[in-house]
Kinemage of the C-alpha trace (Angstrom):
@kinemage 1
@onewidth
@group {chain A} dominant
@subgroup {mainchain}
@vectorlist {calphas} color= white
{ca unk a 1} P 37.738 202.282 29.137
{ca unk a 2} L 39.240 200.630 26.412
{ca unk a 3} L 41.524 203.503 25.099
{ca unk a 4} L 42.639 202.684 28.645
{ca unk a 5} L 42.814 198.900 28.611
{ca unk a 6} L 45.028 199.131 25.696
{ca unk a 7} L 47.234 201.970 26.628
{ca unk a 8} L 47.789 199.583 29.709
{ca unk a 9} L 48.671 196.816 28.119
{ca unk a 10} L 51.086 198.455 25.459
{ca unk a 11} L 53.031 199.239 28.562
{ca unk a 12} L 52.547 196.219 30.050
{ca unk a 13} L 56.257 195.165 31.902
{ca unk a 14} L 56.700 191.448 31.435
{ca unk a 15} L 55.878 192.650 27.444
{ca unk a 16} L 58.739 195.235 27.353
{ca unk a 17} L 61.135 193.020 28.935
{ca unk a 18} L 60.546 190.274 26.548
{ca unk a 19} L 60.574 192.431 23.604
{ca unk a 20} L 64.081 193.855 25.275
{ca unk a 21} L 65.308 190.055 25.636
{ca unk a 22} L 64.006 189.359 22.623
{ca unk a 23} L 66.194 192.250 20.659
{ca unk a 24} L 69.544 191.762 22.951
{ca unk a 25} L 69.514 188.287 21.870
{ca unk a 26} L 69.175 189.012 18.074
{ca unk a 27} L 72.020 191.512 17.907
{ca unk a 28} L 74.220 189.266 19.828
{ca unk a 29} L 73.391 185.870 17.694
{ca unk a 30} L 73.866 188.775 14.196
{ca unk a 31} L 77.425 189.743 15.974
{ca unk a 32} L 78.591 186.915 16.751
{ca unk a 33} L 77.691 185.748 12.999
{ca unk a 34} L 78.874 188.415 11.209
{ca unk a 35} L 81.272 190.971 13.038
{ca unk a 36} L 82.693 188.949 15.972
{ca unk a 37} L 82.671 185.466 17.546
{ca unk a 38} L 83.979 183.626 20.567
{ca unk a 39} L 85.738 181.020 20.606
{ca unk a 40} L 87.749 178.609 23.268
{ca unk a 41} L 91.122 176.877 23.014
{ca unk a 42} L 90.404 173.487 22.748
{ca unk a 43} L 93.980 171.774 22.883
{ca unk a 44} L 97.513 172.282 23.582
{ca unk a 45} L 98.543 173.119 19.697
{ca unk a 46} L 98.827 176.595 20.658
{ca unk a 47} L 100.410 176.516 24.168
{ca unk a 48} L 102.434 178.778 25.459
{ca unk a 49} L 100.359 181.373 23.480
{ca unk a 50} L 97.308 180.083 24.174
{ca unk a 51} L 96.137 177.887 26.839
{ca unk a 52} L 93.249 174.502 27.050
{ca unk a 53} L 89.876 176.597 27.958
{ca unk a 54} L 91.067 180.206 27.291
{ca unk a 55} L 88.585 182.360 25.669
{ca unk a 56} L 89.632 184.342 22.272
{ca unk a 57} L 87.386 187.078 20.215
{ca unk a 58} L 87.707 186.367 16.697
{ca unk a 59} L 87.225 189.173 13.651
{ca unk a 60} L 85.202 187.609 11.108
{ca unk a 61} L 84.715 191.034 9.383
{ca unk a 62} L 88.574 192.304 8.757
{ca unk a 63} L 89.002 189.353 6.586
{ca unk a 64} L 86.573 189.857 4.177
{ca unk a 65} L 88.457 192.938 3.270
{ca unk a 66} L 92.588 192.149 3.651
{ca unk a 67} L 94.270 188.470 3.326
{ca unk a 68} L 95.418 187.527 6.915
{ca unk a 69} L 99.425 188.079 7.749
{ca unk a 70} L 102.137 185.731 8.179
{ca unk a 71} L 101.814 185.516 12.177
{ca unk a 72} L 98.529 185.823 12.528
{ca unk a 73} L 96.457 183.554 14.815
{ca unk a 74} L 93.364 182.771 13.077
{ca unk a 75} L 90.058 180.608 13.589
{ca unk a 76} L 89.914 178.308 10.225
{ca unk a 77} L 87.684 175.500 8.503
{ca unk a 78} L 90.425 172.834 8.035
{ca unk a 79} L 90.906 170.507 5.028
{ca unk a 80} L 88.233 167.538 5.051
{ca unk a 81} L 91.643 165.724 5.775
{ca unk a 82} L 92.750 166.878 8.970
{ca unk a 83} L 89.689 164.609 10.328
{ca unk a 84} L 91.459 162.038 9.486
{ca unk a 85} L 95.245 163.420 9.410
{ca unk a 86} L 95.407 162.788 5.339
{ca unk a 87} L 97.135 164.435 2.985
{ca unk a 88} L 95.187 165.548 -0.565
{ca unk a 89} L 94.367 162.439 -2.386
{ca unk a 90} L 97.653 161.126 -3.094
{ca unk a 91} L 99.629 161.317 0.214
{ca unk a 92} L 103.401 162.645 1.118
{ca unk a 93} L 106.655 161.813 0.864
{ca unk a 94} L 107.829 161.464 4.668
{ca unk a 95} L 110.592 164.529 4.294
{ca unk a 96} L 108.563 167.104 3.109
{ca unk a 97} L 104.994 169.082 4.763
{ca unk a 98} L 101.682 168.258 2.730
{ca unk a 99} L 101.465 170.356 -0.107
{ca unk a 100} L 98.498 169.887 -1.090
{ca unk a 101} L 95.316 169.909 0.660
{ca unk a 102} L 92.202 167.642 0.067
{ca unk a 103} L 89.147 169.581 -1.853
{ca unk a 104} L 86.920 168.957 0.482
{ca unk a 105} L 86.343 171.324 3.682
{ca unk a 106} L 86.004 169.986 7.653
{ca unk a 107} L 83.015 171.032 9.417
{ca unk a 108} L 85.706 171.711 12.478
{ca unk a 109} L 87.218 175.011 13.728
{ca unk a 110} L 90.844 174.795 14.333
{ca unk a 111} L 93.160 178.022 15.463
{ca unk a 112} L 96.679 177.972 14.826
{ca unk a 113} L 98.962 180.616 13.682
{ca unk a 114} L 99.718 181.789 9.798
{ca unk a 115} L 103.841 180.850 8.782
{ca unk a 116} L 103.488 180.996 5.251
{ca unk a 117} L 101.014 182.665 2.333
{ca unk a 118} L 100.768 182.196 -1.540
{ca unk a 119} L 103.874 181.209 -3.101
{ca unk a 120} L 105.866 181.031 -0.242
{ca unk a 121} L 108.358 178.141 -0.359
{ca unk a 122} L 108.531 176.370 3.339
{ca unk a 123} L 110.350 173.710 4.844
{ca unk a 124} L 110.147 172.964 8.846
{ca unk a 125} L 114.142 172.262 10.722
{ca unk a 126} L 113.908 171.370 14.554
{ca unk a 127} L 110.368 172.294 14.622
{ca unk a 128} L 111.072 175.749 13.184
{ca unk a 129} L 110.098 177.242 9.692
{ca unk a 130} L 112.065 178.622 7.077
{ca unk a 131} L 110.553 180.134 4.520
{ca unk a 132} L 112.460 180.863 1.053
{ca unk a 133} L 115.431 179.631 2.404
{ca unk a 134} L 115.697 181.621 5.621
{ca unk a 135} L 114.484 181.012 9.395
{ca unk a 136} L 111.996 182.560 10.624
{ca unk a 137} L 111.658 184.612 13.895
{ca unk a 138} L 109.447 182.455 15.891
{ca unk a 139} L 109.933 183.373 19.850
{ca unk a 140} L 106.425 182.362 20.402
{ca unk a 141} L 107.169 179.004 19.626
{ca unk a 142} L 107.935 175.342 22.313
{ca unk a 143} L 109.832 173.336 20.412
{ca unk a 144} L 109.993 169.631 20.935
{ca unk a 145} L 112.673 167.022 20.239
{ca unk a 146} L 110.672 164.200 19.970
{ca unk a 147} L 108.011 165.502 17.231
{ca unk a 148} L 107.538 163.263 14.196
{ca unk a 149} L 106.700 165.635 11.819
{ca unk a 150} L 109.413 168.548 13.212
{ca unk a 151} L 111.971 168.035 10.379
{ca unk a 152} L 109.883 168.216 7.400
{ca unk a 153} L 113.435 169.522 4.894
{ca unk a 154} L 112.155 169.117 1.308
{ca unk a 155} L 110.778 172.429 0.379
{ca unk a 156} L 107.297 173.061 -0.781
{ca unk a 157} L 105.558 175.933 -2.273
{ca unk a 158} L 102.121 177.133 -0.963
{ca unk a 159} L 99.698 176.998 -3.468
{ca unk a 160} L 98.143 180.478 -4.669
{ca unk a 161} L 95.018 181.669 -2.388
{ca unk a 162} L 96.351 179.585 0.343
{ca unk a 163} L 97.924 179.469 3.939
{ca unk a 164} L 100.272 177.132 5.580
{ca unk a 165} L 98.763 176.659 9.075
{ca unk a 166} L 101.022 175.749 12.569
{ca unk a 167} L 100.414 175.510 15.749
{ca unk a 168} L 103.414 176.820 18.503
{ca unk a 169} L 103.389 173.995 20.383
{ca unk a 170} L 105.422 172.312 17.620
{ca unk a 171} L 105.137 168.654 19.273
{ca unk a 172} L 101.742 168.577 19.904
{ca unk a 173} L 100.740 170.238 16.997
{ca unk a 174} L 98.193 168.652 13.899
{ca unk a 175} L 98.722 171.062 11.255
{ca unk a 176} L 99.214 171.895 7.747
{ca unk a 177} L 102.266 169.944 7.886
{ca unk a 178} L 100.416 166.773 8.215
{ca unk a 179} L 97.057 167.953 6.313
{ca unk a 180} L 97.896 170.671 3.991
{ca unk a 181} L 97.177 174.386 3.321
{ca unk a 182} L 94.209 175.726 3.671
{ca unk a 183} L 91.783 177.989 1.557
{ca unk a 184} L 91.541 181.574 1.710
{ca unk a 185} L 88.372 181.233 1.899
{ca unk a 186} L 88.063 179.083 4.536
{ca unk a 187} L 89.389 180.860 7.147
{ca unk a 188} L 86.654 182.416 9.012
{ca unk a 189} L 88.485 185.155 11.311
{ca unk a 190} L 91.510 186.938 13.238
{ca unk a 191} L 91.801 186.108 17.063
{ca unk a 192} L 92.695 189.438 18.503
{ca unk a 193} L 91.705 189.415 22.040
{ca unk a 194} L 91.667 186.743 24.891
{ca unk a 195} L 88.940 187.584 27.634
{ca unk a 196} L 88.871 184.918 29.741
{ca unk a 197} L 91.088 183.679 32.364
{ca unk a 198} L 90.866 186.925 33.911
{ca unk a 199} L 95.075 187.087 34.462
{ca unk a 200} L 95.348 186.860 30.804
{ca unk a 201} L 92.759 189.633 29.519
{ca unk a 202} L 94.374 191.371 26.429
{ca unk a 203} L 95.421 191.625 22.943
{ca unk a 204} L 96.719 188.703 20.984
């Protein structure tokens, strides 16, 4: 009887499916901290790329292995100063992008797009980016006449092991213009696929 009673309980249901729940939810909290991670648009920076609410998978593993190219759209740890839209510790001149980031690291995730990478020199005309002295091709971008921080002329150079940061809605964009480059470090994946609204399922 009680070989019985415990080969009853080892195959007990409500024990299997826990242990099944139990598993699923393990691998999925280990992917999404180490291999891949969702993540939704939370403001217009990156309209018309990428809508409020739409749903992005982001690489975290690619990264570790390959610094992320100009174009990219990546998920990032900003500056300590974008909280507060400051530039390093001694502020900007009002013709020229921040150059220099503070040393401390937000807690927030931002996703805009890579324009620029170590030793790049940039300056931003009309909302668009030239880098070493030549425009860019940008067709992803909305421009807007109105934007403050859109004509940004003085050149600076991105500091090694960093990336200048923008987001495509020029306009209604806070950026690296305003708050610096950012680490390599602290940029924590690639988007590479939007899943959700289901009419705009697909690569990035």
């Amino acid at each position: 009887m009680a070989v019985s009673a415990r080969r009853a309980r080892a195959k007990n249901p409500l024990t299997e499916t826990l242990s099944i729940v139990i598993v699923a939810v393990g691998l999925a909290l280990g992917i999404q901290a180490f291999v891949v991670k969702p993540f939704r648009i939370p403001s217009e920076s990156m309209v018309p790329t990428l809508a409020v609410g739409q749903r992005v998978l982001v690489d975290r593993v690619g990264g570790r292995f390959s610094e992320p190219d100009r174009g990219d759209v990546v998920v990032f740890n900003p500056p300590a100063g974008a909280d507060d839209g400051s530039c390093g510790d001694l502020g900007v001149p009002a013709d020229q992008a921040c150059p220099e980031p503070t040393n401390q690291r937000s807690d927030t995730n931002f996703i805009k797009r890579v324009v620029a990478g170590p030793g790049d020199r940039l300056k931003v005309v009309d909302g668009r980016v030239y880098l070493n002295g030549e425009r860019q091709s940008e067709p992803f971008v909305r421009p807007d006449a109105n934007c403050p921080i859109c004509d940004l002329p003085e050149e600076i150079t991105i500091p090694a092991d960093h990336f200048f940061m923008m987001g495509d809605n020029r306009g209604e964009s806070a950026d690296s213009r305003e708050w610096g480059p950012v680490p390599e470090d602290w940029i924590v994946g690639k988007a590479f696929f939007t899943y959700w609204p289901v009419d705009r399922i697909g690569p990035l």
